[in-house]
KEKOLNU-647145 format. One record per residue: x, y, z of N, C-alpha, C in turn; residue in three letters. Coordinates in Angstrom, 2 decimals, always signed. Each point is the difference from the previous one (the first is absolute). Layout:
// residues N
       nu       nv       nw      cau      cav      caw       cu       cv       cw  bator
        X        Y        Z        X        Y        Z        X        Y        Z    ALA
...
This chain:
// residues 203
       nu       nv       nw      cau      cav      caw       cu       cv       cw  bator
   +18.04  +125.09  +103.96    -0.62    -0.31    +1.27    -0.72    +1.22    +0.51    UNK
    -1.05    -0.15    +0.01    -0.59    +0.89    +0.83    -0.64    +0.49    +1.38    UNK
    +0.23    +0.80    +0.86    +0.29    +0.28    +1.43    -0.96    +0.48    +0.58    UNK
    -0.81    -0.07    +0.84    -1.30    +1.00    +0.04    +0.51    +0.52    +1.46    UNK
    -0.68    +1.24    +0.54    +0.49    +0.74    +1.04    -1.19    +0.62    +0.53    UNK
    +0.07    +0.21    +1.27    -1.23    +0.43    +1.78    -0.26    +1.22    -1.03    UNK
    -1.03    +0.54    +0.25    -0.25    +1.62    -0.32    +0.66    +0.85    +0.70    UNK
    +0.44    -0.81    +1.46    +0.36    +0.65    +1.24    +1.30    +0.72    -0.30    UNK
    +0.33    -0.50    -0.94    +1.40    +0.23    -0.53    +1.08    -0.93    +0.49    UNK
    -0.23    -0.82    +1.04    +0.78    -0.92    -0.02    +0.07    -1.42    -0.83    UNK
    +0.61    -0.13    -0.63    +0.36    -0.99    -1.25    -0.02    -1.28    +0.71    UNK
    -0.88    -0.60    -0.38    +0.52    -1.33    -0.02    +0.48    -0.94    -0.53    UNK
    +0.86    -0.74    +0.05    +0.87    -0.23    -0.82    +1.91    +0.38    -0.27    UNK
    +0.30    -0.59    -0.88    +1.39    +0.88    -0.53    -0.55    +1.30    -0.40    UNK
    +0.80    +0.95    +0.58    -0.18    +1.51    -0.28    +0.77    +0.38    -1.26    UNK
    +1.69    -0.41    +0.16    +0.71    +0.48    -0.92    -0.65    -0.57    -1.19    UNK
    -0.70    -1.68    -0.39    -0.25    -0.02    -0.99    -0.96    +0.83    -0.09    UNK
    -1.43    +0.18    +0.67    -1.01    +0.74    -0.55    +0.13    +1.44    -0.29    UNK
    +0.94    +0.85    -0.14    +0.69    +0.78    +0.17    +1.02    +0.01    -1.53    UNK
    +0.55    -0.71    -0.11    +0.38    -0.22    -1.75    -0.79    -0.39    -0.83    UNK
    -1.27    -1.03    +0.43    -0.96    -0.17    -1.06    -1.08    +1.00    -0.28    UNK
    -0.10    +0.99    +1.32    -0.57    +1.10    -0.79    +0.75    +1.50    -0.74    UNK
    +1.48    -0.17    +0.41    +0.62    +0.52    -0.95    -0.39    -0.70    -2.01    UNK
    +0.35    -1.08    +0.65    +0.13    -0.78    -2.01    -1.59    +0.63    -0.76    UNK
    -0.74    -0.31    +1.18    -1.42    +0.33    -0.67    +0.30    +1.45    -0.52    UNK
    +0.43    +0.77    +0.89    -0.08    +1.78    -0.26    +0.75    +0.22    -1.08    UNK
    +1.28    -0.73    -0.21    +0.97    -0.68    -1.11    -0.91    +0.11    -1.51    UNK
    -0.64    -1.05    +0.18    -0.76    -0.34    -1.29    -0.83    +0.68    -0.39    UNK
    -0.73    +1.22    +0.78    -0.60    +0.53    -0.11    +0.38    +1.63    -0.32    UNK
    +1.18    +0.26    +0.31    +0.33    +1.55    -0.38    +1.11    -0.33    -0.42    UNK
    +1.32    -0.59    +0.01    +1.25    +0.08    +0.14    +0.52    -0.31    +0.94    UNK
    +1.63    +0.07    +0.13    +0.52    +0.06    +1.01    +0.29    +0.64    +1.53    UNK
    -0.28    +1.39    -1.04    +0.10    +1.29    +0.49    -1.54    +0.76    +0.06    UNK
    -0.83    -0.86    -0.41    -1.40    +0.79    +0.39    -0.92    -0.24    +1.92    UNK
    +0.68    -0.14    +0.72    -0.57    -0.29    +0.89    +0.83    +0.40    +1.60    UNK
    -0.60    +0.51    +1.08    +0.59    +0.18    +0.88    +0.35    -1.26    +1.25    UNK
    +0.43    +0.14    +0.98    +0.02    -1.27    +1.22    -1.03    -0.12    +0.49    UNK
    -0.58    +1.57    +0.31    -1.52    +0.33    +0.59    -0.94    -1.09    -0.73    UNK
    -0.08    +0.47    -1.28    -0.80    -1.18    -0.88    +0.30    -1.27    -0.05    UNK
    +1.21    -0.24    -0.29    -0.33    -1.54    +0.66    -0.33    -0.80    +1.36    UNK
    +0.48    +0.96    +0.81    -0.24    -0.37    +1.37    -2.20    -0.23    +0.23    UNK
    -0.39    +0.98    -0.93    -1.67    +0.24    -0.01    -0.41    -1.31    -0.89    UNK
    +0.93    -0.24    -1.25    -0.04    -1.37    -0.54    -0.20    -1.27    +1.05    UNK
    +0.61    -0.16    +0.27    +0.68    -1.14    +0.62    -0.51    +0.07    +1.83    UNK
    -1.26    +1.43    +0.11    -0.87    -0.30    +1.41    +0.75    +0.37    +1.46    UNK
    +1.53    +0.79    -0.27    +0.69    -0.08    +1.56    +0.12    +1.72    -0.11    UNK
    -0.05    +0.12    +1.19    +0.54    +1.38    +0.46    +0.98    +0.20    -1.23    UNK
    +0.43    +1.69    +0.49    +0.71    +0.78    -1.13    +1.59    -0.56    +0.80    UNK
    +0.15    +0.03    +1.25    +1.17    -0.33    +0.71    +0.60    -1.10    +0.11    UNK
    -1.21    -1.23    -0.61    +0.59    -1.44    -0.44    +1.10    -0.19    -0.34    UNK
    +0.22    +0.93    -1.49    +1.11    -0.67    -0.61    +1.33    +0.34    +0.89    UNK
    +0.35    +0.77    +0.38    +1.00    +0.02    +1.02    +0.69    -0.67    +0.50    UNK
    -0.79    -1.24    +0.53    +0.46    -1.56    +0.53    +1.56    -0.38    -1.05    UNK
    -0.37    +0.29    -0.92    +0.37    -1.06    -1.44    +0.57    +1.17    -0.80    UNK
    -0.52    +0.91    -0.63    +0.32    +0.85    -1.07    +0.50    +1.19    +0.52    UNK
    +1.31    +0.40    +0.32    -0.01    +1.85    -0.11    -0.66    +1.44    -0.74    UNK
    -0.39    -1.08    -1.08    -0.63    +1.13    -1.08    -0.89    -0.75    -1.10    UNK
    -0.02    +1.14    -0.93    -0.22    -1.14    -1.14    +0.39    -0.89    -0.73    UNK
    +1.47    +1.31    -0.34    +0.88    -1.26    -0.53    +0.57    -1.47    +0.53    UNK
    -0.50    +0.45    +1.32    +0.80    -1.30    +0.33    -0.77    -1.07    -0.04    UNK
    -1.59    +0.40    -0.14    -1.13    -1.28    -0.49    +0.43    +0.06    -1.10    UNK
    +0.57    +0.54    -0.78    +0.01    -0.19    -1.42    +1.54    -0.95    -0.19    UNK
    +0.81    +0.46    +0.87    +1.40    -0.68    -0.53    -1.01    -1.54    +0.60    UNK
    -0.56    -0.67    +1.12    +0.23    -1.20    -0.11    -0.87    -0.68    -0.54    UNK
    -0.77    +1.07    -0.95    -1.08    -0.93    -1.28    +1.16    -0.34    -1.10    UNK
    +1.04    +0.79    -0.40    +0.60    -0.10    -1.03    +0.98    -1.06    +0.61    UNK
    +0.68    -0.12    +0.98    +0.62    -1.05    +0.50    -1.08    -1.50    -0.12    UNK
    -1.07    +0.27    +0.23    -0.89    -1.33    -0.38    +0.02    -0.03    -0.97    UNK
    -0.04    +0.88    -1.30    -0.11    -0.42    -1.45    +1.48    -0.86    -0.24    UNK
    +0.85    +0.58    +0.45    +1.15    -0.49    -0.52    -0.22    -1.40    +0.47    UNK
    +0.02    -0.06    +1.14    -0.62    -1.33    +0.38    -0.99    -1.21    -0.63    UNK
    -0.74    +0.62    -0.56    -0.97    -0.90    -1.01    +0.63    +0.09    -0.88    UNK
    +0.74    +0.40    -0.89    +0.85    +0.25    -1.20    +0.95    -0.92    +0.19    UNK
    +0.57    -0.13    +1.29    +1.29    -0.74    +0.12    -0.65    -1.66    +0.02    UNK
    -1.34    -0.52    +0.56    -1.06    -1.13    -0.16    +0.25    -0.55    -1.11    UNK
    -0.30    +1.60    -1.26    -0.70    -0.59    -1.05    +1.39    -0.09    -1.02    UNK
    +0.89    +0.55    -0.09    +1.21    +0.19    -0.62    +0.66    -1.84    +0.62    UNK
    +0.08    -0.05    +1.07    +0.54    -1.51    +0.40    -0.40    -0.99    -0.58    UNK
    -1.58    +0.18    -0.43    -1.08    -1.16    -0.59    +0.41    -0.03    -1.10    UNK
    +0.20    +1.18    -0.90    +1.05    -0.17    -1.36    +0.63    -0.43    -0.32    UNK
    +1.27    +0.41    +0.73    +1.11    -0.54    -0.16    +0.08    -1.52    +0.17    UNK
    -0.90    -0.93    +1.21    +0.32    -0.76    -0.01    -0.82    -1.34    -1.09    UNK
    -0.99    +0.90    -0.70    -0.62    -0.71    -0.98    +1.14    -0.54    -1.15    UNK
    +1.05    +0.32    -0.01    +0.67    -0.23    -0.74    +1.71    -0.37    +0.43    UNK
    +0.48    -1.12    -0.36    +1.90    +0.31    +0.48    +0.74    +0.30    -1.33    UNK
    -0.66    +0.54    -0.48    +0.98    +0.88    -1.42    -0.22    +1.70    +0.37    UNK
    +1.25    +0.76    +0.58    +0.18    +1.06    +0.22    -0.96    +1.05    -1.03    UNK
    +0.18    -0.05    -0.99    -0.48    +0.35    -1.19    -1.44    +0.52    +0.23    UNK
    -0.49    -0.94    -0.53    -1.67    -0.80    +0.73    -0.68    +0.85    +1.21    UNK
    +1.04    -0.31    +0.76    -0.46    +0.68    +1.51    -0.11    +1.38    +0.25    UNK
    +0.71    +0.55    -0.94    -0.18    +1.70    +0.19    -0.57    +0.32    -1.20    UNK
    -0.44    -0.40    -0.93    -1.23    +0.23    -0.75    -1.27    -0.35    +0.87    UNK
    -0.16    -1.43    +0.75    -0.95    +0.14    +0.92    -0.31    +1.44    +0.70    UNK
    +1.06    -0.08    +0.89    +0.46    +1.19    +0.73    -0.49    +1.04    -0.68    UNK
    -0.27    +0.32    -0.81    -0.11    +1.84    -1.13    -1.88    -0.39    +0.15    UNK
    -0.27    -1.21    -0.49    -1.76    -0.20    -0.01    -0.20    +0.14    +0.90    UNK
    +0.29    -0.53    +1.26    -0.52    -0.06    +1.60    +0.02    +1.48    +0.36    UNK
    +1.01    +0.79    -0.59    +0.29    +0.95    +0.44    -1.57    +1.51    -0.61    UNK
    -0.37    -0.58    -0.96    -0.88    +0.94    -0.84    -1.40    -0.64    +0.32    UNK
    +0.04    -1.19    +0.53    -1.04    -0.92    +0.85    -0.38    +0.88    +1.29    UNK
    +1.12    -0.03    +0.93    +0.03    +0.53    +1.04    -1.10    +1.75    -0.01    UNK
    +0.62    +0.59    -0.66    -0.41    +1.61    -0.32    -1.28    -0.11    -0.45    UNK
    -0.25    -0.80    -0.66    -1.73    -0.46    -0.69    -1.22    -0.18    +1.33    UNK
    +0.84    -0.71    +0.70    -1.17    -1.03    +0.84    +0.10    +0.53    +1.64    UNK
    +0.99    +0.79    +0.00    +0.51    +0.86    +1.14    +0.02    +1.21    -0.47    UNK
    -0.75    +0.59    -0.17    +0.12    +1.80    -0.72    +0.47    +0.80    +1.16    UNK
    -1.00    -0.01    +1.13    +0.24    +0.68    +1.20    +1.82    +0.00    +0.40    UNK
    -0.01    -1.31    +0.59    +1.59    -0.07    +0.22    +0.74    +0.10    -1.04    UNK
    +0.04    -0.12    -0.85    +0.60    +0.77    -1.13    +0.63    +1.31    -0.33    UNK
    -1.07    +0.28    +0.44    +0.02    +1.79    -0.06    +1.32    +0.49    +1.25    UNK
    -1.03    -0.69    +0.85    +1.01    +0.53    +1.59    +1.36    -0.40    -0.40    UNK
    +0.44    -1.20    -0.54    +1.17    -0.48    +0.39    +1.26    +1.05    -1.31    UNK
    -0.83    +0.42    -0.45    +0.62    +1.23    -1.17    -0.77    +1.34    -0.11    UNK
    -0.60    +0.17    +0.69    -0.66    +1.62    -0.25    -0.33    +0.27    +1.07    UNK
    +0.50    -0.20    +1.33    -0.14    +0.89    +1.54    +1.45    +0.98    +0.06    UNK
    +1.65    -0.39    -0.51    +0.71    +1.41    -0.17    +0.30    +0.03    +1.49    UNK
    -0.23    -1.37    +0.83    +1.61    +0.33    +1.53    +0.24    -0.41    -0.12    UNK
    +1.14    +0.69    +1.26    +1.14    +0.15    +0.27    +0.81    -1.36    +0.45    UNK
    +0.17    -0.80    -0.97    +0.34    -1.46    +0.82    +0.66    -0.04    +1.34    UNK
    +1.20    +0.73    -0.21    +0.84    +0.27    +1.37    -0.76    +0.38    +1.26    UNK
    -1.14    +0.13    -0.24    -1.01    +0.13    +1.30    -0.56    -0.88    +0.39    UNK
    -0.37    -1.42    -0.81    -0.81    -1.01    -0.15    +1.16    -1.13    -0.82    UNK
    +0.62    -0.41    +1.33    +1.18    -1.38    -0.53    -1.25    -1.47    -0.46    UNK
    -0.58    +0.21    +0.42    -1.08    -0.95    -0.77    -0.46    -0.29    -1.14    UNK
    +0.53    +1.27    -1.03    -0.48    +0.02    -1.24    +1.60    -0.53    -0.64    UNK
    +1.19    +0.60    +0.28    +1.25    -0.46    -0.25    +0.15    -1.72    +0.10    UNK
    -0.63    -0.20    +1.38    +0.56    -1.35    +0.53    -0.77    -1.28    -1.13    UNK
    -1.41    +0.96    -0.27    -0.91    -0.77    -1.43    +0.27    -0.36    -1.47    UNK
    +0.92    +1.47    +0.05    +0.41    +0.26    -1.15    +1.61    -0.83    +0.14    UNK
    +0.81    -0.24    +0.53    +1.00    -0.97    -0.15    -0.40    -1.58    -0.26    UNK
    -1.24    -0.21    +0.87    -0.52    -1.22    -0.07    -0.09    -0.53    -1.42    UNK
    -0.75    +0.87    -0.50    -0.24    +0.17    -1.69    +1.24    -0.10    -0.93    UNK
    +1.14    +1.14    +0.27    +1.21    -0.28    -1.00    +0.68    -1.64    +0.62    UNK
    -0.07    +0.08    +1.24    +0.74    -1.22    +0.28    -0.72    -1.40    -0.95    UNK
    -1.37    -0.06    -0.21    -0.31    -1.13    -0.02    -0.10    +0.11    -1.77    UNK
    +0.10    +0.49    -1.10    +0.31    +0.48    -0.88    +1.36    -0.06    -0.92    UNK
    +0.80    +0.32    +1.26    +1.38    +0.09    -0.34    +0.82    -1.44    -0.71    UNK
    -0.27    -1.38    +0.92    +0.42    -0.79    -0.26    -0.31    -0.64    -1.33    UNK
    -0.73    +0.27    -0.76    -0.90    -0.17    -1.33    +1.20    +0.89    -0.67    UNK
    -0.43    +0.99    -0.12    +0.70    +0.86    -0.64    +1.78    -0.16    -0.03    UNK
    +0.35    -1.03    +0.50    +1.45    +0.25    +0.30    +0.12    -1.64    -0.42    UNK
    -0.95    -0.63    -0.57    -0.03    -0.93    -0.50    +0.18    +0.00    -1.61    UNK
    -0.97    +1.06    -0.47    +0.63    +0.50    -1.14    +1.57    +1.06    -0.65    UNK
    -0.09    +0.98    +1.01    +1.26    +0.88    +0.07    +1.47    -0.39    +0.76    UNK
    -0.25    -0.95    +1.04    +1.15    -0.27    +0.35    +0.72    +1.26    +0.82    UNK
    -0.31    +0.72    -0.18    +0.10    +2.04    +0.64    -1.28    +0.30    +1.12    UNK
    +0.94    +0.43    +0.89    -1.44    +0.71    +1.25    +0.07    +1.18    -1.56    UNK
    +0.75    +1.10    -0.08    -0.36    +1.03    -0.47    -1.31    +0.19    -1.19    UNK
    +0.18    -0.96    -0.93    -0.64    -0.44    -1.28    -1.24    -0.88    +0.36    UNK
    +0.16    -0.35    +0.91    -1.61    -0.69    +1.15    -0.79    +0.77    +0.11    UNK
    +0.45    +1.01    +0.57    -0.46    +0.59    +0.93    -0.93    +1.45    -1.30    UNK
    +1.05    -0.10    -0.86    -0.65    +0.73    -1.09    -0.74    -0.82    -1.14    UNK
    +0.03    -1.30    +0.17    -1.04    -0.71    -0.76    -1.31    -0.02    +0.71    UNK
    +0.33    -0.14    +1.08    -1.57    +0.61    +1.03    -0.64    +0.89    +0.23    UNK
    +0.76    +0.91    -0.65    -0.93    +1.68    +0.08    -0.48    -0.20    -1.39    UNK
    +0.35    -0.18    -0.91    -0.20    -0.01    -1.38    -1.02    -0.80    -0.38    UNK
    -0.20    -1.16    +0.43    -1.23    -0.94    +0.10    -1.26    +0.62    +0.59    UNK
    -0.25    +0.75    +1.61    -0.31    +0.46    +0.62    -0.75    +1.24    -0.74    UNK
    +1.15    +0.64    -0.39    -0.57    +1.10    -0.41    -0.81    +0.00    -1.45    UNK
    +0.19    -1.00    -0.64    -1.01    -0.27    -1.45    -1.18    -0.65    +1.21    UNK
    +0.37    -0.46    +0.36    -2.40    -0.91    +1.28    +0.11    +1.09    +0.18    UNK
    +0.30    +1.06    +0.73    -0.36    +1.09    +0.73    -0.83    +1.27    -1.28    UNK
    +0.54    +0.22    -0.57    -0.35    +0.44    -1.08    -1.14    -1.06    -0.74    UNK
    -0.37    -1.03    -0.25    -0.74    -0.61    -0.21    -1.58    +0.31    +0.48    UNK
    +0.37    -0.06    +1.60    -0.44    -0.09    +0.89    -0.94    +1.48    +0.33    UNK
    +0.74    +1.09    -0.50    -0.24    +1.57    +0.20    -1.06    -0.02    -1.06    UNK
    +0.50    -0.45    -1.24    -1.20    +0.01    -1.39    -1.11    -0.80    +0.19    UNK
    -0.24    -0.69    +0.55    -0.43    -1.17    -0.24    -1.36    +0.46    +1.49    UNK
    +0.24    +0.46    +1.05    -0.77    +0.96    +0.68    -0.66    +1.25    -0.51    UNK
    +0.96    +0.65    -0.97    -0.46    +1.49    +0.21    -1.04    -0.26    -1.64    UNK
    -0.02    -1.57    -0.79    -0.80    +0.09    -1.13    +0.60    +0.33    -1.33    UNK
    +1.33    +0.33    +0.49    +0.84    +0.63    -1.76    +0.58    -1.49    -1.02    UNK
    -0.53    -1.01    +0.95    -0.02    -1.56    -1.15    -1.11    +0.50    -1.02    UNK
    -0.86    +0.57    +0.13    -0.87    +0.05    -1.10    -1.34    -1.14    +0.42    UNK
    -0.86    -0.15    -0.48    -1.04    -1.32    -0.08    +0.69    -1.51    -0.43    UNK
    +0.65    -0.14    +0.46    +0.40    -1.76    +0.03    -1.37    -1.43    +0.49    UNK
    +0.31    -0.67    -0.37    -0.72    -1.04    +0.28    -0.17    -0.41    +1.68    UNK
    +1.43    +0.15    -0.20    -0.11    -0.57    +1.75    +1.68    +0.68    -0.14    UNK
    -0.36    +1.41    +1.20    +1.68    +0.60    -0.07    +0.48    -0.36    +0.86    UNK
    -0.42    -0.92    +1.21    +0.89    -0.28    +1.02    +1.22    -1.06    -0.98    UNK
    -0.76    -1.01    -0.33    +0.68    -0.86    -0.32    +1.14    +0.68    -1.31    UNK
    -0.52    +0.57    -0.79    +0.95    +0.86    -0.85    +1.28    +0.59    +0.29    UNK
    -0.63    +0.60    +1.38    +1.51    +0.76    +0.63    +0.73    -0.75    +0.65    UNK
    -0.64    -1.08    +0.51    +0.95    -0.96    +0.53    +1.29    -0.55    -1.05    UNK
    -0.82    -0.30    -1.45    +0.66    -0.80    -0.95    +1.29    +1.41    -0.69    UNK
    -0.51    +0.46    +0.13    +0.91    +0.98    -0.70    +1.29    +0.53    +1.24    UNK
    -0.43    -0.26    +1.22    +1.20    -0.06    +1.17    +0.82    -0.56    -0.42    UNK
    -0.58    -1.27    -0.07    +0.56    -1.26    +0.04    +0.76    -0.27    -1.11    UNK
    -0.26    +0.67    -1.16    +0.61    -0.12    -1.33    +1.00    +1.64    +0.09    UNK
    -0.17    +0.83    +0.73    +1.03    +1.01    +0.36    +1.24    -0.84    +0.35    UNK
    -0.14    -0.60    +1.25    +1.12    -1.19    +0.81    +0.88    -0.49    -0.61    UNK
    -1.39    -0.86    -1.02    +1.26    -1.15    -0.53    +0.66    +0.59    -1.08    UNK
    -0.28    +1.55    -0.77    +0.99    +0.73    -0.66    +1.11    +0.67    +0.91    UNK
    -0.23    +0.52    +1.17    +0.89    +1.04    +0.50    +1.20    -1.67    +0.75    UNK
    -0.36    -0.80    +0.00    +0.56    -1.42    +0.56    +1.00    -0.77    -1.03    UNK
    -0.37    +0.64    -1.35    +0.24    -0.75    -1.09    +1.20    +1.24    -0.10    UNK
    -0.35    +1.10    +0.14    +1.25    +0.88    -0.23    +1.05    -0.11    +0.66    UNK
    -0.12    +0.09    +1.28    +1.28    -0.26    +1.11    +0.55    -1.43    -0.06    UNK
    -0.62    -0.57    -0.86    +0.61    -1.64    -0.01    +1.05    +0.47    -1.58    UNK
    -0.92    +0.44    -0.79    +1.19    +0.26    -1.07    +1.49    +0.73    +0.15    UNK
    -0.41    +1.49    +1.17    +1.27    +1.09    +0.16    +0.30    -0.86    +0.70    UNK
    +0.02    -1.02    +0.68    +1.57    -0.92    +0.66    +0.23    -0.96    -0.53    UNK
    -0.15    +0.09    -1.10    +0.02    -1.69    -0.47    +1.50    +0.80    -0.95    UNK
C-alpha cells in the first residue's frame, strides 16, 4: 500500500504505516541496517520529529516491521497447514511457504532475522513469535506425541527452509531453471526426511 504525504510535513494519512513503508523501501534498498530514522522520516515526507508519535528509535520501527513479518508468515504458514489434514503434508507445506515467504518478501525477511534486538524491549516481536510456535506446535505433536521432540521437529524443519532460503537469495543454488521452485522442493523433501526420521526413533 502506498501512502503519499503534504510536503508540509504533515502526513496525511496513517503515519505509522507511511513510516514503515518507507523503512521496507530503505530495507530493500541497503539492508537492514543501512539506513537512519532521519531517512526514513525524508522517505516517507514528515518532519524528523514524526516518528516519535509511534517509534522511540529505530529499532523500534524496526521491531514492529519484524513483528509484521512474523505476522505475514503466521498468514502464510496457516494457509499450509491447512491445505492439508495429514500432519506430515502440512509441515512440508509449512518448510515451502516458509522459503516462499523469504523469496517474495526479501525486505521483511531480512528485518525479521537480521535487525539483532533486543526482544525484551519490544514484547511484540515475542508475542509474534509465540503466535508462530503456538500455531505449529499442534502439527508437530501430531507426529511426536512430545512438546519436547515438537518443538525440536520445528526447529529442524525450519532451519533446513531457512537455510534454503539464505542460498537461494544470496545465488549459491547455482543457475537452476527456476530456483524458487527448487528450493522449495528440496525443503519440502528436507521435511518429509527429517519427519520420516523422528517417526522411525519412536517407533
Amino acid at each position: 500500500m502506498t501512502v503519499k504525504a503534504r510536503r508540509s510535513g504533515q502526513h496525511h494519512g496513517d503515519l505509522r504505516n507511511a513510516l514503515e513503508q518507507a523503512a521496507l523501501e530503505l530495507v530493500s534498498e541497503r539492508g537492514p541496517h543501512g539506513f537512519t530514522l532521519a531517512e526514513a522520516c525524508r522517505r516517507a515526507g514528515v518532519s524528523p520529529s514524526a516518528p516519535y508519535k509511534h517509534f522511540a528509535d529505530r529499532d523500534a520501527l524496526l521491531a514492529s516491521l519484524a513483528a509484521r513479518a512474523f505476522r505475514v508468515q503466521h498468514a502464510l504458514f496457516e494457509a499450509a497447514l491447512d491445505s492439508t489434514p495429514d500432519a506430515a503434508a502440512g509441515l512440508a507445506a509449512f518448510a515451502a511457504a516458509y522459503v516462499r515467504f523469504a523469496a517474495q518478501e526479501k525486505a521483511l525477511f531480512d528485518i525479521a532475522f537480521g535487525i539483532g534486538v533486543d526482544a525484551k524491549r519490544h514484547p511484540e516481536l515475542t508475542e509474534a513469535g509465540t503466535a508462530l510456535r503456538d500455531l505449529l506446535m499442534p502439527v508437530a505433536l501430531d507426529i511426536t506425541h512430545d512438546e519436547a521432540a515438537a518443538f525440536d521437529l520445528i526447529v529442524r524443519v525450519a532451519a533446513a527452509a531457512h537455510g534454503e532460503s539464505v542460498f537461494l537469495q544470496q545465488g549459491i543454488l547455482g543457475a537452476e531453471p527456476e530456483p524458487l521452485a527448487s528450493a522449495e522442493q528440496r525443503a519440502v523433501e528436507t521435511a518429509r526426511a527429517v519427519i520420516s526420521q523422528v517417526r522411525t526413533s519412536a517407533s
